[in-house]
C-alpha positions in Angstrom: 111.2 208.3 92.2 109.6 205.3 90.5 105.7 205.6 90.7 103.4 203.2 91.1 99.7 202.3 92.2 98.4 200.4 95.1 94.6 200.3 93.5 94.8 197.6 92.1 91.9 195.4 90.1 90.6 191.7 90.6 91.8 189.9 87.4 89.4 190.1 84.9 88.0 186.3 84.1 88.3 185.7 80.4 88.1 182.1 79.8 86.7 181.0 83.1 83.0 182.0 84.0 83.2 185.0 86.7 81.0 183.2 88.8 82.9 180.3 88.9 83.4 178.3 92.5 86.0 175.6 92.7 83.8 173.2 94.7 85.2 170.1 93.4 87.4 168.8 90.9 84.2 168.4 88.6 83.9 172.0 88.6 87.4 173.1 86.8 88.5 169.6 84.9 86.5 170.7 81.8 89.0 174.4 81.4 92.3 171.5 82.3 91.1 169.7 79.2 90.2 172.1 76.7 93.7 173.7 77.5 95.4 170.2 76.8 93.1 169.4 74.0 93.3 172.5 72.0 95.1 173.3 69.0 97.7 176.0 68.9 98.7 177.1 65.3 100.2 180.3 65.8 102.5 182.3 68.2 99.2 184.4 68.5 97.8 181.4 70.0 100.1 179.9 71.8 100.2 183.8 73.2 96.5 183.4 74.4 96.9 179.6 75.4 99.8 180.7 77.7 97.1 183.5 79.2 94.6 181.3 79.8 96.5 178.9 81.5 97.6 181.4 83.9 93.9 182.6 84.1 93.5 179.1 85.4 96.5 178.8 87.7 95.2 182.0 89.5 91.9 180.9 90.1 93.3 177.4 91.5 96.0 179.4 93.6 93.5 181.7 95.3 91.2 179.3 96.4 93.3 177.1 97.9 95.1 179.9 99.9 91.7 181.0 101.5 91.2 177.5 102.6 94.5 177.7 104.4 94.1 181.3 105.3 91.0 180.7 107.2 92.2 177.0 108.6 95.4 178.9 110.0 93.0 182.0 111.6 91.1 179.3 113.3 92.4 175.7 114.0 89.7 174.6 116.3 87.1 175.1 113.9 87.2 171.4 112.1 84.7 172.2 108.8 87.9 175.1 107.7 90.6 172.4 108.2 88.5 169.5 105.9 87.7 172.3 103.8 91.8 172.4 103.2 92.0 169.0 103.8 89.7 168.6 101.0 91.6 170.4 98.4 94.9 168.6 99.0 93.8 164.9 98.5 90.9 165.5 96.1 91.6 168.1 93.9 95.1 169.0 93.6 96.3 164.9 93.0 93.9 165.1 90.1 95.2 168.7 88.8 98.7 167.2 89.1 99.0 164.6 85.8 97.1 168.1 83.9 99.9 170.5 85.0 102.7 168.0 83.8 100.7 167.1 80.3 100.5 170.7 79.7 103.7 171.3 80.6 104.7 169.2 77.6 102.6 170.8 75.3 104.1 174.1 76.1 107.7 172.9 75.6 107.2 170.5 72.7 105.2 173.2 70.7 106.9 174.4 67.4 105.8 178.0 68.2 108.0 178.0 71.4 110.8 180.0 70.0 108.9 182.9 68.8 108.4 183.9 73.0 110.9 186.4 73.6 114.1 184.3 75.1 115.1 187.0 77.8 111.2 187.5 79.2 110.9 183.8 78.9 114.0 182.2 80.6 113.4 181.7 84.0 109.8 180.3 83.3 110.3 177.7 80.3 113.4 176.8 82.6 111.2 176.3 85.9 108.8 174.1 83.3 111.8 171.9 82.3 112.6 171.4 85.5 108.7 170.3 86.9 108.9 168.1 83.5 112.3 166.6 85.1 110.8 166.2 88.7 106.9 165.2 87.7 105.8 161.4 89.0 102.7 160.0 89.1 103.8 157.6 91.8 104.4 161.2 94.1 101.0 162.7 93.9 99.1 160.7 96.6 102.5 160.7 98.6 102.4 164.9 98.2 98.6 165.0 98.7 99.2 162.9 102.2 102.4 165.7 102.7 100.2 169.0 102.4 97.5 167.7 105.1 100.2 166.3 107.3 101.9 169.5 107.6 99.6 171.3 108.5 98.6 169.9 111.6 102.1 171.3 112.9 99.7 174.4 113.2 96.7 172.4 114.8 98.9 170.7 117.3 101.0 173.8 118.4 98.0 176.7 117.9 96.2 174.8 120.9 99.4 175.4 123.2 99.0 177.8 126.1 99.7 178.3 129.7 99.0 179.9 133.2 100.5 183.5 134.0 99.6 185.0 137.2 96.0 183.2 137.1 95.2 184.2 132.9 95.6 182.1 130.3 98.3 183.3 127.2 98.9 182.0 123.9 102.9 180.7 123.7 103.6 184.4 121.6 101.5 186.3 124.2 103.4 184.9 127.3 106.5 185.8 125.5 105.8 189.7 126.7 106.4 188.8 129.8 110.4 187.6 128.7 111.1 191.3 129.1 109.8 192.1 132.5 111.9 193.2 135.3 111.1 190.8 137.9 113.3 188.4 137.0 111.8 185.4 138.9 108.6 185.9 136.9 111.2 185.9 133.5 112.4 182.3 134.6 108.8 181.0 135.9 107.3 181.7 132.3 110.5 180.4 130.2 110.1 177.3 131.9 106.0 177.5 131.6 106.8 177.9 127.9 109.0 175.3 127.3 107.2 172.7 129.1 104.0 172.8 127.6 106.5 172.6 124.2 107.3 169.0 125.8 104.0 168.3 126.6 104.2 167.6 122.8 107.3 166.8 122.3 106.2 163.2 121.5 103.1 163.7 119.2 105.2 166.3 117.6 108.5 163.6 117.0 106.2 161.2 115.2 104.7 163.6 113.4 108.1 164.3 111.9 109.2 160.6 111.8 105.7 160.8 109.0 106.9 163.6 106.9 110.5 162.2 106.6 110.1 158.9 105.4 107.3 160.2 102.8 109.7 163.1 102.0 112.1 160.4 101.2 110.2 158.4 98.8 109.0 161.3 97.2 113.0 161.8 96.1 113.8 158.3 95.9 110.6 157.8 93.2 112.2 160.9 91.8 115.4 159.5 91.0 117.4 161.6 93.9 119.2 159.8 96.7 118.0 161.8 98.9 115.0 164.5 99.9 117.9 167.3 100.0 118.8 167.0 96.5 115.4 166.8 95.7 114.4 169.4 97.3 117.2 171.9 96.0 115.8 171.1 92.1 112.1 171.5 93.5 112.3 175.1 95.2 114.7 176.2 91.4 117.6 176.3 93.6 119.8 177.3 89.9 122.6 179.6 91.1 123.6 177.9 94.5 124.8 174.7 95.7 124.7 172.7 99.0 128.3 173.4 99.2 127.2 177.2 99.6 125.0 176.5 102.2 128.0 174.6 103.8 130.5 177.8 103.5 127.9 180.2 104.5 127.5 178.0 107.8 131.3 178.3 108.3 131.4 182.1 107.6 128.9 182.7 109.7 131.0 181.0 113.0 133.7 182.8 111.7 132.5 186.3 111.1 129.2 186.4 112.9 129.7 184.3 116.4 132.1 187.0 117.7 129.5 190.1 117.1 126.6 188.1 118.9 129.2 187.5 122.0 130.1 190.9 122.0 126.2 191.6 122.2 125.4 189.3 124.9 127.8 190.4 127.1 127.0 193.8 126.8 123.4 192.6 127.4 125.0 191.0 130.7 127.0 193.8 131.8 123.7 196.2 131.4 121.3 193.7 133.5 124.5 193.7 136.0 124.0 190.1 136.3 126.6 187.5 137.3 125.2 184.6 134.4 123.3 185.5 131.7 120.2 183.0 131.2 118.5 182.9 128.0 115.2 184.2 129.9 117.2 187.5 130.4 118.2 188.6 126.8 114.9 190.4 126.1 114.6 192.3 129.5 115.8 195.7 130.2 117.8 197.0 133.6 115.1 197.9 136.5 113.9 201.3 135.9 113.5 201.0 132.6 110.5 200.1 130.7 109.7 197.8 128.3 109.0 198.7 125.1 105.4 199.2 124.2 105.2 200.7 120.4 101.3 199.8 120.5 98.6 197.8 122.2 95.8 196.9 119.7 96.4 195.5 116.5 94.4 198.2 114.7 96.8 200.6 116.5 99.7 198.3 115.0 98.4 198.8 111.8 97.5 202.4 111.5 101.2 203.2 112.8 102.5 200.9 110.3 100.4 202.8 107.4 101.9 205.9 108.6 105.7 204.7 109.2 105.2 202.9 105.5 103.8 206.3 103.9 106.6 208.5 105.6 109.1 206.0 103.5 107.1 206.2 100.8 103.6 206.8 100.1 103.1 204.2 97.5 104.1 201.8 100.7 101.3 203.1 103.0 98.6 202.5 100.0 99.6 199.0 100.1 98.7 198.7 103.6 95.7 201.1 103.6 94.4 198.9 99.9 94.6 195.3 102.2 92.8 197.0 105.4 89.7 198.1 103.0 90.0 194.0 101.7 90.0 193.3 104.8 93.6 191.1 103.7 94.5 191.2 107.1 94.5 189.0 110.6 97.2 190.3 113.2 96.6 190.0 116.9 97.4 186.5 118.5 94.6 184.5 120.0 93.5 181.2 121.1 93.4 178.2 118.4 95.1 180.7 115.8 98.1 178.7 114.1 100.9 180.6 115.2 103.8 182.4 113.3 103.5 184.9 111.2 103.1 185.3 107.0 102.1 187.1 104.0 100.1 184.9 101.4 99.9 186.1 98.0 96.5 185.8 96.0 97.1 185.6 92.3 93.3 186.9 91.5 92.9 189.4 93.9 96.5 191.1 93.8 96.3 192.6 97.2 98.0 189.8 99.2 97.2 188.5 102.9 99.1 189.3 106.4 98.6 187.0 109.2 100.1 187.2 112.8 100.2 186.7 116.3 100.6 190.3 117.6 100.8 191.1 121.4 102.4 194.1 121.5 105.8 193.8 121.6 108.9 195.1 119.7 108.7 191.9 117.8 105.7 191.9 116.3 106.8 195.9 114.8 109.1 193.9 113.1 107.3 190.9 111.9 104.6 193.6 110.2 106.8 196.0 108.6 108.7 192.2 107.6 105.3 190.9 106.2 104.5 194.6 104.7 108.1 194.0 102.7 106.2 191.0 100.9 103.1 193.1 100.7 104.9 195.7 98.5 106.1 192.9 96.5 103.0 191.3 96.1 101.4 194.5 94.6 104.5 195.4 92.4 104.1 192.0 90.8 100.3 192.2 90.1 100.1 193.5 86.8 102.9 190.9 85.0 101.0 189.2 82.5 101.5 185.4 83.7 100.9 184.1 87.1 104.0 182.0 86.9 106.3 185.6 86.2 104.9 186.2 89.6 106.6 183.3 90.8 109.0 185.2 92.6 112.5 183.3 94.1 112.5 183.3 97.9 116.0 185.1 98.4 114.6 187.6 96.8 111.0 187.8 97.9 112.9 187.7 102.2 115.5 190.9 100.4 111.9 192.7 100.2 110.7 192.1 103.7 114.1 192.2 105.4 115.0 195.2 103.8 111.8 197.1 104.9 112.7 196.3 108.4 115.9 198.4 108.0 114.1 200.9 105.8 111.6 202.0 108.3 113.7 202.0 111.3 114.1 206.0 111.0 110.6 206.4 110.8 109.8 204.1 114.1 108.9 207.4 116.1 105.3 206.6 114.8 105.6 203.7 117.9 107.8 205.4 120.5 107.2 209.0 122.3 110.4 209.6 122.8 114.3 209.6 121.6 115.9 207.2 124.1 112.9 204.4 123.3 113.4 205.0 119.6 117.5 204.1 119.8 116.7 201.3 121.9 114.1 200.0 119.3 116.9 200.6 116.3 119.8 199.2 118.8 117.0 195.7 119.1 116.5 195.7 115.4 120.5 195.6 114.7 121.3 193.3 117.3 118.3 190.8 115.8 119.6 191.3 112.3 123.1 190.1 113.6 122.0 187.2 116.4 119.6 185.8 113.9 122.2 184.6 111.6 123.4 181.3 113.7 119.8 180.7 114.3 119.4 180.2 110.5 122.8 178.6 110.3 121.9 175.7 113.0 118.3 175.4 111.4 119.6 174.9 107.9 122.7 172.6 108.7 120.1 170.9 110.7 118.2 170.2 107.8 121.3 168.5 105.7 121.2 165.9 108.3 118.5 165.3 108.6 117.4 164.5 104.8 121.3 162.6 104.7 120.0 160.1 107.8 116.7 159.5 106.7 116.8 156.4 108.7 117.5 157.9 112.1 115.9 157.0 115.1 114.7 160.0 117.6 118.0 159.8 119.8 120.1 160.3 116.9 118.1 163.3 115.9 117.9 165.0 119.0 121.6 164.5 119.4 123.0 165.3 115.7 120.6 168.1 116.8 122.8 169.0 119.7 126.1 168.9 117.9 124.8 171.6 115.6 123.4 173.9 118.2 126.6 173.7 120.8 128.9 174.1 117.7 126.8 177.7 116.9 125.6 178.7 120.7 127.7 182.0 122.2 130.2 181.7 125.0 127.8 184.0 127.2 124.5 182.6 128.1 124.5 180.1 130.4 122.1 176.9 129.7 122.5 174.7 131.9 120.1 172.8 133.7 118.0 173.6 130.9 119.1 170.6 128.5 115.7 169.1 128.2 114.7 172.3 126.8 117.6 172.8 124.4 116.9 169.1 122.9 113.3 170.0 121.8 114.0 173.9 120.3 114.5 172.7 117.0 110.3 171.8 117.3 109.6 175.3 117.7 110.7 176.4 113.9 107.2 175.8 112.1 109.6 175.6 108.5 111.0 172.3 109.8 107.7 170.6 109.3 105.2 172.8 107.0 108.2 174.2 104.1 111.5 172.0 104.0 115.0 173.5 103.2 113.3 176.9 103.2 115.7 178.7 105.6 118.7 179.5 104.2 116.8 182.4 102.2 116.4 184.2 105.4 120.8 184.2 105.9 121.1 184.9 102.5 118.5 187.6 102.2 119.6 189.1 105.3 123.1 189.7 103.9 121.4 191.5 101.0 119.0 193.5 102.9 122.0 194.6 105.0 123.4 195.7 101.4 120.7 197.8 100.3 120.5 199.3 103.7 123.8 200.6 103.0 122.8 202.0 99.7 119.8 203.6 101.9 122.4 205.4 104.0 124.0 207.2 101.2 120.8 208.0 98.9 117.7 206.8 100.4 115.8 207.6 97.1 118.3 205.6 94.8 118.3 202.8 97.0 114.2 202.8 97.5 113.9 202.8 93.4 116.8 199.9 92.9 114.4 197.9 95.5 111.0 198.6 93.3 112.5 198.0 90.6 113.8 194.8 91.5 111.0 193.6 92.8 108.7 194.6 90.0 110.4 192.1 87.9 109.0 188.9 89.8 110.7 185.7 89.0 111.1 186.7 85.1 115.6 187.3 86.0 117.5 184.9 87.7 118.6 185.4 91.2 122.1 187.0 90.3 120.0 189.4 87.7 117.4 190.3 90.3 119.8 191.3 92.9 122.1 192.9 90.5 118.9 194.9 89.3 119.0 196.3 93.3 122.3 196.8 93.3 123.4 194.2 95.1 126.2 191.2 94.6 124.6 187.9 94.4 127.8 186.9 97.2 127.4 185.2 100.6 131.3 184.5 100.8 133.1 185.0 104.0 134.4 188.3 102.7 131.3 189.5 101.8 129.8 188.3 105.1 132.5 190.4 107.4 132.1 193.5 105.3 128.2 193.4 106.4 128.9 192.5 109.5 131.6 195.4 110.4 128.8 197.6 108.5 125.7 196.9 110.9 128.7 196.8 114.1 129.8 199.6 113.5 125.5 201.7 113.1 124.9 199.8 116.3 128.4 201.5 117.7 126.7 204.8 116.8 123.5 204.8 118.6 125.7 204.1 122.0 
C-alpha cells in the first residue's frame, strides 16, 4: 500500500514577503520584473529562477480563487463579485505580456537543456504552446471573458420557486423529482423549467457576448475558429476533434441501447403506461426515497468515514479541509449553483463547494469532488506549480473513479441492505445514462464554435437535432418542447469553461477501467490510482493513464467492453 500524508504545510514564501497581499497590480509588478530582468548564468540558477516563478504563480493563483470562491458562496453580495471583477480586468491583463516575456526567457535560455528532458516534457511543451497562442490584442478581450462568465452564476444562483407555500433553490426543489405523488413530480418539473425560461432571454444574449468575443480571441490567434483554438489552449496533445466525433458515434452505438434498456425497466417498476422525464428519479409507492443524510455536516462526517474505510489516507484529506474550513456544501439562496473542487496552489488543501439537499446526488457529487481532493493533496509537494497542472481527463479519472470506489462502503448513508443496492443500482445506471448527456453537450459545442454567426433560432434548432439524434426511445417529451429547446442553458460549462466536457465521457470510460481492476485487487488498483495521480501533469495523458493501468482508448471497442462490464454489475444486484 502506497503511503502518504494528508498534513500538509502552507508553501513556505521565499522570494515574496510572507505578509504579502495582492491588493493591486502595484503590489506584485516589482517580483514580475525582477524575474524578467534577472540574469541566469547557471543551471543552478535557472534551477532557482524556475522556483521562484512558481512561488509567484502560486501566490497569484490562490488569490484569485478566493475571490471567486467567496463570489460563488454568495452572489448577492456585490463588494465579493467586484472584488473578482477586479482581478480579471485590472490585474490579470497586466500579468498577461509578463507571463509571455518570461516564457521566452525560459525557452530561449542556453541552460534549458541541462533540465532533465523526461521531468520537463510536458511543461516546456505547455510553454511552447502559450508562446504559440499569446496576443496582446486578446488580453482585454479575455479580461472582458472571465467577468462575463461569471454572471452565468449571478443570473441562475438567484433562480427559485414556490413548493407547497416555501421557497427552494432550483437543486433543492429537485428532491421533490423523486416523490411518490406523482402530480406533485409534474407540478415542480414544470415550476423548474419555467423559471429556467424566465431567463431564457437574458441568458441567450449573454451567450450571443461570449461567442463572438470567443471568436476573435481565435481569429486574432490565427485559428479559424474558437474550436481549434480552444483544443491548443486546454493542451489537447493526444486527441483530435475527429475523436470527439467517433466517440459521439460509439456512444449511439454502444451506449443508447443500455440507457433504453434502463428506462424501461424504470417504466415497468413505476407500472406506468408513458414514462415522463419527471418520473425517472422516483421510486414505486411504498417505497421510500432515499435519504443517506440531511445536514451537510452529516454529509461530511459520513463521507470522512466511507473515504477512511477505503483508505485512511482518503478520510485525512477530508478531515485536513474541514479543520481549514476548505469547505461550503449545503445549497442555499444566492449561492452560484453546481458543484466543484478548486485547487489552492499555496495552501495545498484544495476547496469543495456544493449545493447539497440531501439527496442521492449530492453523495455522489461529494465523494466526485473528494476524488479531486485526493488529487489535490497528492500533487502538493511537486516542486513547480505548473507540474501541478494536472490534464482534465485525468484529474475527472480521480473523481469518477472514487464514485465507484466507495460504492461498497455507502452503508455509512443507508441502514439497511435493500437501500444500499438501490443506491449502487443509481450510481451504475448514472455512470451509463450520463454518457449521451456528455455526447449531445460536446457535439453541441462543435457547432456551435463552426457557426459563430448563428442567430438564436439556428442555435436552438442545431440544438434540437443533437438532442433527438441522442434522446432514448422511452421517455415521452412531448408537450414539453419549450422546455427541451432551453436544456442546453442549464449546463454551467457552456458559458463559464468551453469545450470542457468531453473529459467527463472520456474519464468515465477510464474510471469504469480502474473499477474493474478494483474488482479483482482492490489494493493494486487503489495504488495504480495514487500513483497516477501523484504525478500531476509532469506525463502525458497516454503515460498517466498507462501509469493506472489503464489504455489511453475511447474506440467503439473499448467503449462496449465497458459498457457490457458495468451491464452486466448492475445485472447482479437484481
Amino acid at each position: 500500500m502506497i503511503e502518504a500524508s494528508a498534513d500538509i504545510k502552507k508553501l513556505e514564501r521565499k522570494f515574496l514577503p510572507k505578509d504579502l497581499v495582492i491588493a493591486n497590480w502595484e503590489t506584485i509588478e516589482p517580483y514580475f520584473k525582477e524575474l524578467l530582468e534577472r540574469e541566469i548564468s547557471s543551471p543552478a540558477e535557472l534551477k532557482k529562477w524556475l522556483g521562484d516563478m512558481s512561488e509567484l504563480e502560486a501566490a497569484v493563483n490562490e488569490d484569485v480563487c478566493w475571490r471567486q470562491i467567496k463570489m460563488t458562496c454568495d452572489t448577492t453580495d456585490k463588494k465579493l463579485e467586484e472584488s473578482f471583477n477586479f482581478f480579471c480586468m485590472e490585474i490579470q491583463p497586466r500579468i498577461q505580456p509578463y507571463a509571455d516575456a518570461l516564457n521566452k526567457k525560459l525557452i530561449s535560455s542556453p541552460f534549458i537543456n541541462s533540465l532533465e528532458k523526461e521531468k520537463y516534457f510536458t511543461y516546456l511543451r505547455s510553454v511552447k504552446k502559450s508562446i504559440e497562442l499569446f496576443r496582446e490584442a486578446n488580453i482585454p478581450l479575455q479580461a472582458e471573458l472571465a467577468v462575463l462568465q461569471q454572471q452565468y452564476g449571478i443570473i441562475t444562483g438567484k433562480m427559485m420557486i414556490e413548493v407547497n407555500g416555501k421557497g427552494y433553490t432550483l437543486q433543492q426543489a429537485a428532491k421533490f423529482l423523486e416523490s411518490h405523488d406523482r402530480k406533485l413530480r409534474e407540478e415542480v418539473y414544470r415550476k423548474i423549467n419555467a423559471r429556467r425560461l424566465e431567463d431564457k432571454d437574458v441568458l441567450n444574449q449573454l451567450f450571443n457576448q461570449l461567442i463572438e468575443k470567443r471568436q476573435q480571441v481565435a481569429v486574432n490567434a490565427g485559428f479559424e475558429n474558437y474550436r481549434d483554438y480552444k483544443f491548443k489552449e486546454l493542451g489537447r496533445f493526444d486527441y483530435t476533434k475527429e475523436d470527439c466525433f467517433r466517440f459521439h458515434d460509439s456512444v449511439k452505438q454502444h451506449v443508447l441501447p443500455l440507457v433504453n434498456k434502463i428506462y424501461e425497466k424504470k417504466k415497468k417498476k413505476l407500472q406506468l403506461d408513458d414514462l415522463r422525464p419527471w418520473d425517472t428519479e422516483a421510486e414505486p409507492e411504498g417505497t421510500k426515497p432515499l435519504t443517506p443524510f440531511e445536514t451537510g455536516s452529516e454529509l461530511l462526517n459520513k463521507s470522512i468515514e466511507c473515504f477512511t474505510k477505503l483508505r485512511p489516507f482518503f478520510g485525512d484529506c477530508l478531515k485536513q479541509m474541514n479543520t481549514m474550513k476548505h469547505l461550503d456544501l449545503e445549497s442555499r439562496n444566492g449561492k452560484a449553483p453546481g458543484g466543484y473542487n478548486c485547487p489552492l496552489a499555496e495552501s495545498g488543501a484544495p476547496f469543495i463547494f456544493m449545493n447539497a439537499a440531501g439527496q442521492m446526488h449530492d453523495v455522489t457529487t461529494m465523494v466526485h469532488e473528494g476524488g479531486h481532493a485526493v488529487q489535490s493533496f497528492l500533487t502538493h509537494k511537486l516542486e513547480l506549480n505548473a507540474f501541478k497542472d494536472y490534464p482534465m481527463e485525468i484529474a475527472e479519472v480521480a473523481s469518477m473513479s472514487m464514485e465507484l470506489f466507495t460504492m461498497d462502503y455507502w452503508d455509512v448513508f443507508f441502514d439497511n441492505k435493500e437501500d444500499l443496492t438501490r443506491a449502487k443500482e443509481h450510481q451504475l445506471e448514472r455512470t451509463i445514462t450520463i454518457f449521451p448527456w456528455i455526447a449531445v453537450i460536446d457535439k453541441f459545442q462543435h457547432w456551435i464554435y463552426e457557426h459563430p454567426q448563428q442567430t438564436v433560432e439556428e442555435r436552438t434548432n442545431a440544438w434540437m437535432e443533437i438532442l433527438n439524434d441522442f434522446s432514448d426511445d422511452v421517455i415521452d417529451y412531448s408537450g414539453l418542447e419549450s422546455f427541451r429547446e432551453n436544456h442546453w442553458q442549464k449546463q454551467l460549462h457552456l458559458f463559464e469553461v468551453p469545450f470542457y466536457y468531453i473529459e467527463y465521457g472520456i474519464a468515465q470510460l477510464g474510471a469504469i477501467g480502474m473499477w474493474m481492476q478494483f474488482k479483482k485487487n482492490p489494493e493494486q488498483a487503489l495504488d495504480n490510482y495514487m500513483k497516477a495521480l501523484s504525478l500531476g501533469g509532469t506525463k502525458t495523458l497516454p503515460e498517466l493513464y498507462r501509469v493506472a493501468g489503464l489504455t489511453f482508448d475511447f474506440s467503439p471497442e473499448n467503449i462496449k467492453v465497458l459498457m457490457d462490464f458495468v451491464n452486466e454489475e448492475m445485472e447482479k444486484l437484481q
